[in-house]
N, C-alpha and C positions, 0 to 999 in steps of 0.2 A: 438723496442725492440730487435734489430740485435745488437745492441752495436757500429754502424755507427751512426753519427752526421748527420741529418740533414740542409739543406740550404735552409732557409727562406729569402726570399727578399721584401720589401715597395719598393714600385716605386714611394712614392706620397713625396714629401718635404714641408714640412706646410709653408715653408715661400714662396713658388713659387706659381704663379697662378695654375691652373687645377687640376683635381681630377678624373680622367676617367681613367689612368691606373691601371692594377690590382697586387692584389698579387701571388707570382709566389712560391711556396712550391717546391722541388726539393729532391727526394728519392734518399740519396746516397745506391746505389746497393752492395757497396763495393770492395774490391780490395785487392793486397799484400801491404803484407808490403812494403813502398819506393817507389809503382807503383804506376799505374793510376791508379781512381778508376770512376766508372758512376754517374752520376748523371739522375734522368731521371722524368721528371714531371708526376705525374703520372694523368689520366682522365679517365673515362667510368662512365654510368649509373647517368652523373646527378652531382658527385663529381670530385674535383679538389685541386691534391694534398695530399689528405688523402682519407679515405674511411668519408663517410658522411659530408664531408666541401664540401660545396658549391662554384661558382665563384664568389671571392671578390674583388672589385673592390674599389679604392677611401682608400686604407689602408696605414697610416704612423707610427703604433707603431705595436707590435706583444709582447706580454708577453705569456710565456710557465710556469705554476705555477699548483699545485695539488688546484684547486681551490675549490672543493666539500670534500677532506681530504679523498677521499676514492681509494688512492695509484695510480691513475694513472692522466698521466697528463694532461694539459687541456688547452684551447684555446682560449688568451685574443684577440681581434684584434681592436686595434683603428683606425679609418675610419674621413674621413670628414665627412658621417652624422651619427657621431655616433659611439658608443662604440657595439660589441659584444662579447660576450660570446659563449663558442663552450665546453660541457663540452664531457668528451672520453669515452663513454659508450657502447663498444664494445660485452663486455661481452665474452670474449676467452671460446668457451666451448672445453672440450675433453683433449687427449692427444695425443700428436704423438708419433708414432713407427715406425721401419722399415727404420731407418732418419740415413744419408743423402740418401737421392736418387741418381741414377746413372747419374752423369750430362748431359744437351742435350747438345744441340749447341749454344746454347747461351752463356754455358761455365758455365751456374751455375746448382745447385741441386733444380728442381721443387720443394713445399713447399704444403702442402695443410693445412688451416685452419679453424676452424667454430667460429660461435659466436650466438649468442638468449640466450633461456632459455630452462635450462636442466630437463625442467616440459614437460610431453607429451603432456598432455591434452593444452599448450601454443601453439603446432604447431608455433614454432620458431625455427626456425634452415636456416645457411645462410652457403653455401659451399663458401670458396676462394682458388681456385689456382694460386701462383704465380711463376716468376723466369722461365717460359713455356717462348718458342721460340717465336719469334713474327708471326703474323698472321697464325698461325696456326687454327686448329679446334681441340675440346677437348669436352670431357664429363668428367661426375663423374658417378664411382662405387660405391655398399655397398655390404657388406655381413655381415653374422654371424659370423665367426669366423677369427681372425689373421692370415696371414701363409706368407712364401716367395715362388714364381713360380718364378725360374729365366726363363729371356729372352722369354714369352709366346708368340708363335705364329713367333719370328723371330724377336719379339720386342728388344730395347735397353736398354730399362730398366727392372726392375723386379716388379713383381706383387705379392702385399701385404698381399698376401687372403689364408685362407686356408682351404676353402670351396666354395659352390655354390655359385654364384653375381649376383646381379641386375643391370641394365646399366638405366642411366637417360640421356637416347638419344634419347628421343620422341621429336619432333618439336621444338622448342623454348628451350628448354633442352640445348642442343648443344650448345656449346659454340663457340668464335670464339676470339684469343688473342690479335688482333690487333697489336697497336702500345706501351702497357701497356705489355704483354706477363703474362696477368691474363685471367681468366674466375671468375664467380661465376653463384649461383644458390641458389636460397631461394627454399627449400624443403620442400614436402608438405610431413608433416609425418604419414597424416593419408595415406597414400599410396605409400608405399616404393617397389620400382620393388623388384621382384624375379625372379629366373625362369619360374615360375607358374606367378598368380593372383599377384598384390597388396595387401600387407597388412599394416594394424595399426601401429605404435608406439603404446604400452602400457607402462605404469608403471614398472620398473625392465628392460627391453630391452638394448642392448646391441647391436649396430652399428659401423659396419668397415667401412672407406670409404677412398678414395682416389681420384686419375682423369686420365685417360689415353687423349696423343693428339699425335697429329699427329706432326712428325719432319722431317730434312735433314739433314741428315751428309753424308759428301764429293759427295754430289750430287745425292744419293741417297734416295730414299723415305722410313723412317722409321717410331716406335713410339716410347713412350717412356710413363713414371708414373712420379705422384707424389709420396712420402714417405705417409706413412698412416697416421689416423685419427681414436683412440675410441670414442665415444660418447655415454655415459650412460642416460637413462632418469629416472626420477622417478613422 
């Protein structure tokens, strides 16, 4: 949804023996105009290539078609054993604000995004942050209300907040960007940090969020944010 073309590869040729190579999906990151631009396969948690595609293996056709008619698009993939279907049911919740962010060092502006269902009593909600420096460490924040704190603490970036925040840096929480330069984090919303106690999502609620991680520029140990995230429930 960047407005970058994608690069989809088959490595299998139906007329030659074997069927054990995979398919290879390839995220172009983007670039200037007339320049270079990345390409970069992306993996973690199980998917390859997209968020919720699996490793396919044994594929010699690929069709990209709105196959369910309900606007977005969707994932034919023809295979030696077999035909699948992948339909895109991501579910974008929220809005962003506070965009673009102050680029790391990776050269690009952190991004954070959600998706589930914007019903509370659902407890669905999935944090993504991406365009994050590689192998770094990273968490996500929430608060109540919007704001700008520039450069908090000595940071590189600017914090989105304009009020008190929760941090979801308990154990397993924490993130770590590897070789993707993402994190996520499926959020439990009956128990949203605060400064105090955890609390509920209810009905009508109203969450900020975003993700601080850790960077290096010129050698030096910094951090930096993603741009924000509203997320209404009802």
């Amino acid at each position: 949804g960047d407005g970058w073309d994608e690069a989809v590869f088959c490595d299998v040729d139906v007329d030659l023996p074997g069927c054990t190579r995979r398919l290879q999906i390839y995220h172009n990151r983007g670039g200037s105009a007339g320049g270079a631009v990345t390409l970069r396969e992306e993996s973690g948690g199980g998917s390859w290539g997209a968020m919720g595609l699996p490793q396919l293996t044994a594929a010699h056709d690929v069709a990209i078609f709105d196959v369910d008619n309900d606007g977005d698009e969707d994932f034919v993939v023809g295979r030696c054993v077999g035909t699948d279907v992948f339909l895109n049911q991501r579910n974008l919740l929220g809005t962003s604000y506070c965009s673009p962010s102050v680029p790391n060092s990776s050269g690009s502006s952190a991004v954070i995004t959600g998706t589930g269902s914007p019903v509370a009593a659902d407890n669905n909600l999935t944090l993504l942050a991406e365009d994050l420096p590689l192998n770094q460490f990273g968490y996500f924040l929430v608060s109540t209300a919007p704001g700008l704190i520039a450069t908090p603490g000595g940071s590189q970036g600017n914090l989105c907040f304009g009020g008190p925040f929760g941090r979801f840096n308990q154990g397993m929480q924490v993130g770590f960007s590897g070789m993707t330069g993402s994190i996520d984090l499926a959020v439990d919303l009956t128990a949203i940090p605060t400064t105090g106690a955890p609390v509920a999502t209810m009905a009508g609620d109203t969450w900020y969020f975003t993700a601080w991680f850790r960077d290096t520029v010129a050698g030096s140990s910094t951090s930096n944010f993603t741009d924000g995230l509203e997320v209404s429930f009802r």
